[in-house]
Phi, psi and omega in degrees: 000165207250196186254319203276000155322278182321291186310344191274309179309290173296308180299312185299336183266323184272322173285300197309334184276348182259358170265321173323311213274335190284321194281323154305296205257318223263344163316290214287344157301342173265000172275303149349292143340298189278331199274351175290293161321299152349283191301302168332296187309314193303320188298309170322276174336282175286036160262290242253007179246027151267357187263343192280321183320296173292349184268311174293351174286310179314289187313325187260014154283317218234342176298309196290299214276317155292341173277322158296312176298334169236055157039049163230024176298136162061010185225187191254171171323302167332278159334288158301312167327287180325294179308333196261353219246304181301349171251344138319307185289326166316323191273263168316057138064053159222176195255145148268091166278330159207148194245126158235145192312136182297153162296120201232129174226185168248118167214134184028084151080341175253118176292102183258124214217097160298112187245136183249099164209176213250127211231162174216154182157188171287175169296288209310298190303005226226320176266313153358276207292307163340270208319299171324301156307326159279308174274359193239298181274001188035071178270322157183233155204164166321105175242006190192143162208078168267122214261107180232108183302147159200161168285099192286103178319313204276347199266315192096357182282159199231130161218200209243135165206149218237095174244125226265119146257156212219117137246147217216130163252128184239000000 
């Protein structure tokens, strides 16, 4: 045989041997590797889950303490609206004429719930309780009020109503 035979030969030999090594040992080491990597992380992770554990007891202590201050313990949303908006309204003169089951939607994962009703009254008290409601009880927040005069024919007196959407994230 010739050198370049040989040298044809040695290359071919020096690959076949090195698709061999790859394929017993350094695949499957590399495979290891990553189940290794894996495994740290998983470890990480359960180190760190009584202090996460506790932080989530905290947060819903303190979720539960806002929710009693702005009087939304034990009823559903629905309820508590209702219930702040009518007593409100009782105390300043104004009429609650209409509540409608809220409108409820979904977008990525979130339950978004629209409460619709309808108020008569002065301006001032109307925005009064709007403000209260957006800013005092956090129920959600305003996104649409319209505000319409009309005429009681029989009386000739002229008042105001007013209608409010409330969006709510649950």
């Amino acid at each position: 045989m010739k050198n370049k035979q040989q040298l044809i030969i040695l290359l071919i030999s020096i690959f076949i041997a090195a698709v061999v090594c790859y394929q017993f040992a350094i695949s499957k080491t590399l495979v290891l590797k990553e189940q290794y990597i894996h495994l740290k992380q998983q470890e990480i992770l359960f180190k760190n889950t009584p202090k996460q554990l506790t932080l989530v007891k905290k947060k819903q202590q303190y979720y539960d303490s806002i929710l009693t201050k702005y009087q939304l313990s034990g009823n559903s949303i629905q309820n508590s609206l209702l219930k702040n908006i009518t007593a409100y309204a009782k105390s300043n003169q104004l009429k609650v004429l209409d509540f409608v089951e809220p409108h409820v939607s979904s977008n990525n994962q979130v339950t978004i719930k629209t409460y619709q009703f309808t108020l008569e009254g002065d301006y001032n008290q109307i925005l009064a309780l709007i403000h209260k409601l957006e800013q005092e009880t956090k129920f959600g927040e305003i996104i649409n009020f319209h505000f319409k005069k009309e005429k009681n024919y029989r009386t000739g007196k002229h008042y105001l109503q007013a209608k409010v959407l409330l969006k709510s994230f649950n």
